[in-house]
PDB file with SEQRES, HELIX, SHEET and CRYST1 records, atoms N, CA, C and O in Angstrom:
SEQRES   1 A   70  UNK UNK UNK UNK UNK UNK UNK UNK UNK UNK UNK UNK UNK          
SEQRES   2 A   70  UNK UNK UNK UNK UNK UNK UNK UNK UNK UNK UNK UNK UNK          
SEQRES   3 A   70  UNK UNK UNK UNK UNK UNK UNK UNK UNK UNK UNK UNK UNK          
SEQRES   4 A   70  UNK UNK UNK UNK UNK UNK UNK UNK UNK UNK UNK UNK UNK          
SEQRES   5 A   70  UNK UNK UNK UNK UNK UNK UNK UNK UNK UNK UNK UNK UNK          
SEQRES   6 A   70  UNK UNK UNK UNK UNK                                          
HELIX    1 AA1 UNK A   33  UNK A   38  1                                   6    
HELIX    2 AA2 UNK A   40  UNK A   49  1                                  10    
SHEET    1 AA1 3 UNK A  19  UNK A  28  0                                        
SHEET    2 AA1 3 UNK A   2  UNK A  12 -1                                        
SHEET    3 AA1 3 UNK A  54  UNK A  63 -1                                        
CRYST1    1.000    1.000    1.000  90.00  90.00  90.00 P 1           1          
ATOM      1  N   UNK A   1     191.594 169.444-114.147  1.00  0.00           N  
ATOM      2  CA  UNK A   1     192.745 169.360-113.275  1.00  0.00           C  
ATOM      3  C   UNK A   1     193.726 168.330-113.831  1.00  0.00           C  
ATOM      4  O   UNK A   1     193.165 167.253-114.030  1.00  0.00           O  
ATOM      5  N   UNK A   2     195.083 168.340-114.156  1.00  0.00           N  
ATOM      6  CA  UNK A   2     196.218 167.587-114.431  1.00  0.00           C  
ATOM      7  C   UNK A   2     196.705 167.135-112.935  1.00  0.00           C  
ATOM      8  O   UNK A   2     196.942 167.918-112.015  1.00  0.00           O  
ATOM      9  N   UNK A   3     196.785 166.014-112.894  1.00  0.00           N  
ATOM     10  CA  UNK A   3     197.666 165.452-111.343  1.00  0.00           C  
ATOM     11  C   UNK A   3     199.242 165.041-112.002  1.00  0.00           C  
ATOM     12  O   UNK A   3     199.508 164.188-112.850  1.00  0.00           O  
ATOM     13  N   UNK A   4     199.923 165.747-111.456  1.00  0.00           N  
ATOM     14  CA  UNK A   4     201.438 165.104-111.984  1.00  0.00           C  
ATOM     15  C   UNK A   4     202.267 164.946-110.695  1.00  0.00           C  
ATOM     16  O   UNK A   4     202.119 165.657-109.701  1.00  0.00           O  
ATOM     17  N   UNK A   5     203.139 163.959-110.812  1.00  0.00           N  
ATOM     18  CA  UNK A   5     204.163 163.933-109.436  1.00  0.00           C  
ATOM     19  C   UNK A   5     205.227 164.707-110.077  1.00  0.00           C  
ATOM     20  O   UNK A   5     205.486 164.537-111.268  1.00  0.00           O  
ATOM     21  N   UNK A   6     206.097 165.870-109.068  1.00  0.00           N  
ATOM     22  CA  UNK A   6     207.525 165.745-108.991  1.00  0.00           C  
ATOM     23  C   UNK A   6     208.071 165.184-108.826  1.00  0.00           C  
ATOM     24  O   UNK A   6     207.723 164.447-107.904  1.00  0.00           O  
ATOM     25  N   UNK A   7     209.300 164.905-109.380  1.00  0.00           N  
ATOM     26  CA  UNK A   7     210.445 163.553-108.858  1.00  0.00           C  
ATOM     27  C   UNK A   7     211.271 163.965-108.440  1.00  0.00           C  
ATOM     28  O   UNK A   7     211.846 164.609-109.317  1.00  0.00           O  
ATOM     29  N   UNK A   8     212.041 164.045-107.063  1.00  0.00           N  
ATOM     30  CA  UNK A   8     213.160 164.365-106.800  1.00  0.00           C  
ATOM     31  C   UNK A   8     214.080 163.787-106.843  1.00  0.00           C  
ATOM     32  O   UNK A   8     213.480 162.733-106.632  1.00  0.00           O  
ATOM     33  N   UNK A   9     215.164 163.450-106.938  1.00  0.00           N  
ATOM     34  CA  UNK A   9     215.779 162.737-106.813  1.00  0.00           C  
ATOM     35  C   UNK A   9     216.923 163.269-106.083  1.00  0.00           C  
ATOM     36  O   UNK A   9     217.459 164.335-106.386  1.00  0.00           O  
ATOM     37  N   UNK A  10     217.432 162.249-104.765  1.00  0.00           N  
ATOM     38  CA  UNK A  10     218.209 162.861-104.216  1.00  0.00           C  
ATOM     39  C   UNK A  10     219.486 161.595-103.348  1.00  0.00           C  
ATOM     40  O   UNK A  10     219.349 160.386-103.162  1.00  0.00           O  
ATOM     41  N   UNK A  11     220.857 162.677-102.923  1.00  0.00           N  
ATOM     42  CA  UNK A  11     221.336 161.636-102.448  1.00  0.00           C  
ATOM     43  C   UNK A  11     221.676 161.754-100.663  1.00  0.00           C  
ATOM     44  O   UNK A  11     222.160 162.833-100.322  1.00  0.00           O  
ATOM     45  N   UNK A  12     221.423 160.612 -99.440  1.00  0.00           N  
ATOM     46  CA  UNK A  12     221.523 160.788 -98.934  1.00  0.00           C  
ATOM     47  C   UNK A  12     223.540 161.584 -98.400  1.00  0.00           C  
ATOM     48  O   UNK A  12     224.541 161.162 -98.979  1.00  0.00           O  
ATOM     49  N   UNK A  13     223.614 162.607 -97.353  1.00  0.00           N  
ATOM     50  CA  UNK A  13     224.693 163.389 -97.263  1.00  0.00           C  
ATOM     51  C   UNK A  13     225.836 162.946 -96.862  1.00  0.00           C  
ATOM     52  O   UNK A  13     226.925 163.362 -97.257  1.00  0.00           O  
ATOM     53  N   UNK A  14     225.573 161.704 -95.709  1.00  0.00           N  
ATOM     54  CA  UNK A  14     226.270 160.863 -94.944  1.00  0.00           C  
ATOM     55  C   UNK A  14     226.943 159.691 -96.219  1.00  0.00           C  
ATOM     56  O   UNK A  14     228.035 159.133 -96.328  1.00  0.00           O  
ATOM     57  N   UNK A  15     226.121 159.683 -96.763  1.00  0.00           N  
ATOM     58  CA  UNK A  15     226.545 157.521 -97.723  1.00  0.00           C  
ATOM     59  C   UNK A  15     225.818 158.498 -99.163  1.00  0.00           C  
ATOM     60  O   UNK A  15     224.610 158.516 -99.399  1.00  0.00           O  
ATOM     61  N   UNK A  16     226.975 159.320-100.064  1.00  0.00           N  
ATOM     62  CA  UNK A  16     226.334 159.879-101.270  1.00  0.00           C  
ATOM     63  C   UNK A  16     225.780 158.746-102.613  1.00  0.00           C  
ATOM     64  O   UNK A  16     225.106 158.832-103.640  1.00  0.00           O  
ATOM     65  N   UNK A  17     226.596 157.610-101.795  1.00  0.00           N  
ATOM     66  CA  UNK A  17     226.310 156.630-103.312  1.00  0.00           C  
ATOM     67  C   UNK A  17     224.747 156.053-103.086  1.00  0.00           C  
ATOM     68  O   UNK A  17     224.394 155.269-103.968  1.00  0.00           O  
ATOM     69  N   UNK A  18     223.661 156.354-101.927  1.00  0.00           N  
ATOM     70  CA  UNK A  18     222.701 156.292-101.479  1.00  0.00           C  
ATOM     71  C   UNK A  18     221.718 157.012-102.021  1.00  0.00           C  
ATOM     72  O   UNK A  18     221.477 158.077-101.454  1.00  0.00           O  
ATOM     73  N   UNK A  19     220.870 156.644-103.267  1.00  0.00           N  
ATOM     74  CA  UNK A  19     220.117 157.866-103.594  1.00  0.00           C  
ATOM     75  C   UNK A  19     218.884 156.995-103.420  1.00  0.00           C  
ATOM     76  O   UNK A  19     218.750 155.828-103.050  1.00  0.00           O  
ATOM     77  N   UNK A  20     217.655 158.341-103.972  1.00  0.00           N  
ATOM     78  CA  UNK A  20     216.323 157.829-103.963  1.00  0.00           C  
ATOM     79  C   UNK A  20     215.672 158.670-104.756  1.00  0.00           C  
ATOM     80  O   UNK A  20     216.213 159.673-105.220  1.00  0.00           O  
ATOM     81  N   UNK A  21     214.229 158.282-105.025  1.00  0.00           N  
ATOM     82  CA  UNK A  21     213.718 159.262-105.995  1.00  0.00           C  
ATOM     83  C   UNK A  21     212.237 159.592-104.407  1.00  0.00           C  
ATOM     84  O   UNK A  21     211.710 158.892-103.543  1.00  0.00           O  
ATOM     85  N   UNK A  22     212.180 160.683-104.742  1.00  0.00           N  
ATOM     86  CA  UNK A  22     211.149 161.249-103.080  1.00  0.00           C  
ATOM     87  C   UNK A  22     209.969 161.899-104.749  1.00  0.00           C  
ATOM     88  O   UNK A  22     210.191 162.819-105.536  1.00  0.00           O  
ATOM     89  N   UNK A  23     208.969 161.055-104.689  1.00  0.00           N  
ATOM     90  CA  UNK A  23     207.756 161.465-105.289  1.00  0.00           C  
ATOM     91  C   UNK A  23     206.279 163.079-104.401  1.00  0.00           C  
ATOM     92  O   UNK A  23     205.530 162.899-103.441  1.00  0.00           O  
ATOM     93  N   UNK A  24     206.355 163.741-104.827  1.00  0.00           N  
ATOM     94  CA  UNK A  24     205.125 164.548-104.504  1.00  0.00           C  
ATOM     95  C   UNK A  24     204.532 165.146-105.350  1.00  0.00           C  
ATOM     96  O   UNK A  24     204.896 165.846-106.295  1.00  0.00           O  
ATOM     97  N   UNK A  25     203.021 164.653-104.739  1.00  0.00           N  
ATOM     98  CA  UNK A  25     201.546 164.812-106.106  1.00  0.00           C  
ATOM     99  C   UNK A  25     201.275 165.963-106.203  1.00  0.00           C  
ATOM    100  O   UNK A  25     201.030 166.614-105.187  1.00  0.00           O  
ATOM    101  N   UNK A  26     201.249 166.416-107.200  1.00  0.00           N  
ATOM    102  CA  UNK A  26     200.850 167.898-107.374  1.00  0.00           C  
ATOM    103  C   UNK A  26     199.292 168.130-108.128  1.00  0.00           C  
ATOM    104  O   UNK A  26     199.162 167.431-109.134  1.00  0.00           O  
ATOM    105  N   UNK A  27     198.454 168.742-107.892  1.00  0.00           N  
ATOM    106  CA  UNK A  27     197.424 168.810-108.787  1.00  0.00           C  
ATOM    107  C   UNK A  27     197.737 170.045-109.603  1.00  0.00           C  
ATOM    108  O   UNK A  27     198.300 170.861-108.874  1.00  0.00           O  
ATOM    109  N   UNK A  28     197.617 170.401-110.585  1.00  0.00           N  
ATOM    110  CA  UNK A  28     197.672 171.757-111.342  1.00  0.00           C  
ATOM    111  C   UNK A  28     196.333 172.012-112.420  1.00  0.00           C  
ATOM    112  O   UNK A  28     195.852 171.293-113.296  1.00  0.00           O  
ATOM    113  N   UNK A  29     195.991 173.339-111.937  1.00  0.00           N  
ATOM    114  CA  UNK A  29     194.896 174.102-112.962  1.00  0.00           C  
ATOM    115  C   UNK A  29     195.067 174.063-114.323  1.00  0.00           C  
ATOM    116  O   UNK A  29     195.505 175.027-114.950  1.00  0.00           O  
ATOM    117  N   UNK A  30     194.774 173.090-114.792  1.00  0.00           N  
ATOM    118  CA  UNK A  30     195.196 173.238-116.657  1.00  0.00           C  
ATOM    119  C   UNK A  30     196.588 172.876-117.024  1.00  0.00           C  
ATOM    120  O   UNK A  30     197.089 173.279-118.074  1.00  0.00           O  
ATOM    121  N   UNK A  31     197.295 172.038-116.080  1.00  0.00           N  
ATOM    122  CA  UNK A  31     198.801 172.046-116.172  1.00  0.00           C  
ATOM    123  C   UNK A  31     199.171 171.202-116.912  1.00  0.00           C  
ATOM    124  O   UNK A  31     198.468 170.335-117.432  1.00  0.00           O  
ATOM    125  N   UNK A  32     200.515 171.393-117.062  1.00  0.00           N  
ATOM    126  CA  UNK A  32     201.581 170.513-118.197  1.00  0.00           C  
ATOM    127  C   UNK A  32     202.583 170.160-117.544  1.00  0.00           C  
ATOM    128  O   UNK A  32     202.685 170.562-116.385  1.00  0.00           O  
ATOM    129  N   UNK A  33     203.677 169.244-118.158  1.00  0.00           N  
ATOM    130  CA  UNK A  33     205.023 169.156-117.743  1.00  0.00           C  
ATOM    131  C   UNK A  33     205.596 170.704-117.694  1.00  0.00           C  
ATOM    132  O   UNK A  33     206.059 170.924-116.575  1.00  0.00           O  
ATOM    133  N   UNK A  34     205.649 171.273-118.134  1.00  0.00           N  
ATOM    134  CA  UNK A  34     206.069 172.272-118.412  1.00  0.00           C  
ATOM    135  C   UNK A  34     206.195 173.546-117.504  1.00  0.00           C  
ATOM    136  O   UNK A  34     207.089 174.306-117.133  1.00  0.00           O  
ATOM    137  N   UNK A  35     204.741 173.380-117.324  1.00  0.00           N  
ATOM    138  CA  UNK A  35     204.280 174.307-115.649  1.00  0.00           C  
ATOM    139  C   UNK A  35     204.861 173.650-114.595  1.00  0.00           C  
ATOM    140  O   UNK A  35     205.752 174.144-113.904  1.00  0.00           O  
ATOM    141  N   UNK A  36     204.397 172.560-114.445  1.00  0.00           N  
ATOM    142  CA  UNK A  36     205.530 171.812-113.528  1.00  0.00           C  
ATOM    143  C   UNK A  36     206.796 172.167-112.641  1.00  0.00           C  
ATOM    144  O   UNK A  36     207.182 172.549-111.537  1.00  0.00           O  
ATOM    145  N   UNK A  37     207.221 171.704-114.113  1.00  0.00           N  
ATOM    146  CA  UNK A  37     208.764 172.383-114.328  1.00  0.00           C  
ATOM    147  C   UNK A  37     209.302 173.875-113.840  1.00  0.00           C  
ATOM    148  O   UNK A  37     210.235 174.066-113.060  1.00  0.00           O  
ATOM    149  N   UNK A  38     208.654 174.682-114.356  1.00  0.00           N  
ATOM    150  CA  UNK A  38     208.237 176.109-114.462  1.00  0.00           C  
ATOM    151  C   UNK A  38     208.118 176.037-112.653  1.00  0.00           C  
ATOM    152  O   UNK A  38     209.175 176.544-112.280  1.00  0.00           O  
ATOM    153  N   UNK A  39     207.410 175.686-111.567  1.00  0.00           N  
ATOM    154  CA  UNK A  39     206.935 175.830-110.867  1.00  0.00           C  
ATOM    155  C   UNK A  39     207.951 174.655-109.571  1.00  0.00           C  
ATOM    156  O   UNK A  39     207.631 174.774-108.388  1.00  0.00           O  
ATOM    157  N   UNK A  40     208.713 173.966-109.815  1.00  0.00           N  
ATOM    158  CA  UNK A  40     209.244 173.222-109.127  1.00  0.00           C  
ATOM    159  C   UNK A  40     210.063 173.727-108.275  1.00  0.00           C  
ATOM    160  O   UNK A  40     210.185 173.296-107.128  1.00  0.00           O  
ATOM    161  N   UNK A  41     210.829 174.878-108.848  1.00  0.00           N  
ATOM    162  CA  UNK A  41     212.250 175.289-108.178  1.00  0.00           C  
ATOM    163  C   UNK A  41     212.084 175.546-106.451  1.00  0.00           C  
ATOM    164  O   UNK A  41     212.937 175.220-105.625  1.00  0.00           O  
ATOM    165  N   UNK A  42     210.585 176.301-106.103  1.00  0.00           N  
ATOM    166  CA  UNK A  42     210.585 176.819-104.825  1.00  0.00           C  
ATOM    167  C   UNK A  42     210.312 175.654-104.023  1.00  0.00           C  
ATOM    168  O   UNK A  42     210.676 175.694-102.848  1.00  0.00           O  
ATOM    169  N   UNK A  43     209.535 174.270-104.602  1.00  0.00           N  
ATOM    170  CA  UNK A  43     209.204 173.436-104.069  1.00  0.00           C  
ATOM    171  C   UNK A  43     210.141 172.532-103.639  1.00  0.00           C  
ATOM    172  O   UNK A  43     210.131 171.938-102.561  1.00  0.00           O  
ATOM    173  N   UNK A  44     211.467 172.393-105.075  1.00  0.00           N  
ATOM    174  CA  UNK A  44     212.127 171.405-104.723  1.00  0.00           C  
ATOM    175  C   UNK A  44     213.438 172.021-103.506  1.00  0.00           C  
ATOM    176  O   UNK A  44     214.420 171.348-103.193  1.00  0.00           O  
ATOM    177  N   UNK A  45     213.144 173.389-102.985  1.00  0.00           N  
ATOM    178  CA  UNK A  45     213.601 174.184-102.402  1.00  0.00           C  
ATOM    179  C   UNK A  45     213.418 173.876-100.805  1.00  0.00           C  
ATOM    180  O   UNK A  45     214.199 173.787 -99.857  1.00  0.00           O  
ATOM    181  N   UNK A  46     211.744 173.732-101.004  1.00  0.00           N  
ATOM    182  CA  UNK A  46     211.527 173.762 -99.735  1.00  0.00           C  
ATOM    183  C   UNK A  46     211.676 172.244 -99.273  1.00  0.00           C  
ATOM    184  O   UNK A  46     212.224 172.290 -98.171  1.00  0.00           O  
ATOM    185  N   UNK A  47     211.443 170.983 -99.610  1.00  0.00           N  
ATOM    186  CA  UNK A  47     211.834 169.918 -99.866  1.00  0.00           C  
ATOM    187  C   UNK A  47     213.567 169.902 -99.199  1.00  0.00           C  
ATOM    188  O   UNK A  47     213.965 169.076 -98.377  1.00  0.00           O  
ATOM    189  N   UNK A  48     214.013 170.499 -99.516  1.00  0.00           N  
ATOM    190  CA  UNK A  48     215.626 170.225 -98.997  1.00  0.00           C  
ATOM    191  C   UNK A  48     215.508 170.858 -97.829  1.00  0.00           C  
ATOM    192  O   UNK A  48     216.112 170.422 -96.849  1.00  0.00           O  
ATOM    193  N   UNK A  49     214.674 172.039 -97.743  1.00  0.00           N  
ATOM    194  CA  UNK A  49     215.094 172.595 -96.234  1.00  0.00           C  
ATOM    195  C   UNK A  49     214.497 171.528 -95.538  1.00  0.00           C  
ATOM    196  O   UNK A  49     215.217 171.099 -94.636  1.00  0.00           O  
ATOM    197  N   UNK A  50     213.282 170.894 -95.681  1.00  0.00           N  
ATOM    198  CA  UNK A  50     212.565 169.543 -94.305  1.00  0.00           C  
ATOM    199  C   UNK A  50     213.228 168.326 -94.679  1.00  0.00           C  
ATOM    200  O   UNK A  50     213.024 167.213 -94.196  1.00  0.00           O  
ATOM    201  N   UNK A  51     214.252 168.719 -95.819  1.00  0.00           N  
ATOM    202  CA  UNK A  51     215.267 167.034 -95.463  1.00  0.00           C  
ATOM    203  C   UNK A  51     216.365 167.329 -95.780  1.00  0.00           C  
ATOM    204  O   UNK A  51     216.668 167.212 -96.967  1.00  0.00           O  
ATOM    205  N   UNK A  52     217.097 167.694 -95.059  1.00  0.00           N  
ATOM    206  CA  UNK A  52     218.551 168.121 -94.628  1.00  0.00           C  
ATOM    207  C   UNK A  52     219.582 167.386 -94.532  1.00  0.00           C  
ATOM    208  O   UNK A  52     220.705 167.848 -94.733  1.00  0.00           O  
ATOM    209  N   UNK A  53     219.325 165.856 -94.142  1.00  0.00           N  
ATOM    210  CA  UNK A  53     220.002 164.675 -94.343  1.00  0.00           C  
ATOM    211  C   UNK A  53     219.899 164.886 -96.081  1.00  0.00           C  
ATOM    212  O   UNK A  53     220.820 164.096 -96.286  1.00  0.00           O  
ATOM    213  N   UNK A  54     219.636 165.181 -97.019  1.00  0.00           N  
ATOM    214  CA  UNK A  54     219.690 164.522 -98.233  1.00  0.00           C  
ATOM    215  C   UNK A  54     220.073 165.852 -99.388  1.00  0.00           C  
ATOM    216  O   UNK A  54     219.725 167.011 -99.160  1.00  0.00           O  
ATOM    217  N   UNK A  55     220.743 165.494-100.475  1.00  0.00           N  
ATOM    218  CA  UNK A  55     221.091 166.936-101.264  1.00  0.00           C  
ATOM    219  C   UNK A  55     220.322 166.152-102.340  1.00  0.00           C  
ATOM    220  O   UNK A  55     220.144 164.936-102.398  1.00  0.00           O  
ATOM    221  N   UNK A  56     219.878 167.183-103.236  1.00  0.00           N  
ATOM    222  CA  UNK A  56     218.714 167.049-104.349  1.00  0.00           C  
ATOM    223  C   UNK A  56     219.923 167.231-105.165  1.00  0.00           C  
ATOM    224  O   UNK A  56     220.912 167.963-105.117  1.00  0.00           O  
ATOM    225  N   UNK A  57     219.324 165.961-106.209  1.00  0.00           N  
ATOM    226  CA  UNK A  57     220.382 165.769-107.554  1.00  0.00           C  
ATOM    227  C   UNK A  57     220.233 166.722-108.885  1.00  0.00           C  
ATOM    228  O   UNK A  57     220.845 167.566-109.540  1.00  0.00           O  
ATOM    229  N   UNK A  58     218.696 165.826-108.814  1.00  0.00           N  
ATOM    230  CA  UNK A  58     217.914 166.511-109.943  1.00  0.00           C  
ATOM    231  C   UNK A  58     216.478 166.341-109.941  1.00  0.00           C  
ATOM    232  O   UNK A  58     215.894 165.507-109.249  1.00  0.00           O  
ATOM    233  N   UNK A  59     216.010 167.031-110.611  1.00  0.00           N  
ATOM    234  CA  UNK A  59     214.374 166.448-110.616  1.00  0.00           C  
ATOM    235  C   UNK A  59     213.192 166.837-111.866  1.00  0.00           C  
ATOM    236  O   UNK A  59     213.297 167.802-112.622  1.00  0.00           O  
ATOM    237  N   UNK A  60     212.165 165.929-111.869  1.00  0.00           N  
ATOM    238  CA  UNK A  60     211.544 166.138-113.425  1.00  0.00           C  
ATOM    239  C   UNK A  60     210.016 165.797-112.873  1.00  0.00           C  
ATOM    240  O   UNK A  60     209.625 165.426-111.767  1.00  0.00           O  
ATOM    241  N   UNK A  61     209.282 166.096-114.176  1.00  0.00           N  
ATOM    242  CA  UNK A  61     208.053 165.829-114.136  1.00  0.00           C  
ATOM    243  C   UNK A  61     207.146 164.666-114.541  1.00  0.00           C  
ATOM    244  O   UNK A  61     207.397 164.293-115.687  1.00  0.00           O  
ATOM    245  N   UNK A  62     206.004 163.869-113.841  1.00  0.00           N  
ATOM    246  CA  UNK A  62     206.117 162.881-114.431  1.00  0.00           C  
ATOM    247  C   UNK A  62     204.366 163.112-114.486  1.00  0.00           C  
ATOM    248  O   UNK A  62     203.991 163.646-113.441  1.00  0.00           O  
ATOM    249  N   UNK A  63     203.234 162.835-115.452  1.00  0.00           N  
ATOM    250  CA  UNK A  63     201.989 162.683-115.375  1.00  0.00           C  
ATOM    251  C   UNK A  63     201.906 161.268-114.439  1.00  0.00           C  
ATOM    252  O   UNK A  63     202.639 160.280-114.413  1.00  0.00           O  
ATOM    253  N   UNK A  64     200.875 161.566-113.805  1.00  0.00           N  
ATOM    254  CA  UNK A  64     199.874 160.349-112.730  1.00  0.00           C  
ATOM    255  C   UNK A  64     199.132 159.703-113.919  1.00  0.00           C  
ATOM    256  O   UNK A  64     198.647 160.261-114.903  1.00  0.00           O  
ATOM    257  N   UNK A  65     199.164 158.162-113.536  1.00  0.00           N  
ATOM    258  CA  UNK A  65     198.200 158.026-114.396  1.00  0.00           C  
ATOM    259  C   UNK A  65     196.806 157.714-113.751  1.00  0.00           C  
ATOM    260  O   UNK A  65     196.861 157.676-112.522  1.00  0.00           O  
ATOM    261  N   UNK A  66     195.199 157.413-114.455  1.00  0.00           N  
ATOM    262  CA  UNK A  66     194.383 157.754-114.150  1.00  0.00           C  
ATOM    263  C   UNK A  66     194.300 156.941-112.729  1.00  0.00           C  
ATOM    264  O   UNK A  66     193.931 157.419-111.656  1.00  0.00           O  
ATOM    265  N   UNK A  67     194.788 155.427-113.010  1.00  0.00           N  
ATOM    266  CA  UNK A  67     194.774 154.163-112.231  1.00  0.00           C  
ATOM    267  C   UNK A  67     195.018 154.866-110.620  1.00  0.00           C  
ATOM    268  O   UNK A  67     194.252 154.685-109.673  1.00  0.00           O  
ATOM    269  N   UNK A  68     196.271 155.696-110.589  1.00  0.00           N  
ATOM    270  CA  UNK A  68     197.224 156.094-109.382  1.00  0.00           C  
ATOM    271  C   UNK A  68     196.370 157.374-108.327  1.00  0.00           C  
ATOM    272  O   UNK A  68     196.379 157.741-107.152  1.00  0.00           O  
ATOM    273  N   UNK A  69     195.851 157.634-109.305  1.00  0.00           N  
ATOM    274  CA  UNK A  69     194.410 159.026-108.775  1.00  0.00           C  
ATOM    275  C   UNK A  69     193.941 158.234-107.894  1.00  0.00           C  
ATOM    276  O   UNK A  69     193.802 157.031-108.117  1.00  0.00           O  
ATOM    277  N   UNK A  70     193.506 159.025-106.319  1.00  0.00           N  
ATOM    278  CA  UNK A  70     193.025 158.660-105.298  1.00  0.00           C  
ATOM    279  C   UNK A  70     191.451 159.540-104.750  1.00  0.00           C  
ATOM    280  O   UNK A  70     190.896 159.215-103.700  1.00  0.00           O  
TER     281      UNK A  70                                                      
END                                                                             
């Protein structure tokens, strides 16, 4: 199993010069940045619909490291 976070990064809608980066852990079957990537669009999709206050800038893939594993 690969654990990688998405990074979103986004800015709040009200105050745009307000951004943040919104982290979520993903585990993936044999995964890469790549799959990730490959696999983000619906997520970082659904992500905007449950935060509506905020527009998504951009976003990337980042490996967990072993330390951050829970």
């Amino acid at each position: 199993m690969t654990h990688m976070e998405l990074i979103v990064v986004a800015c709040l809608m009200a105050a745009p010069e307000t951004c943040k980066e919104h982290r979520l852990r993903l585990t993936l079957e044999g995964g890469d940045a790549g799959q990730c990537m490959y696999s983000s669009p619906p997520r970082v999709a659904r992500w905007q619909v449950m935060h509506r206050n905020w527009k998504v800038e951009r976003w990337y893939c980042a490996m967990v490291s072993e330390d951050e594993i829970i």
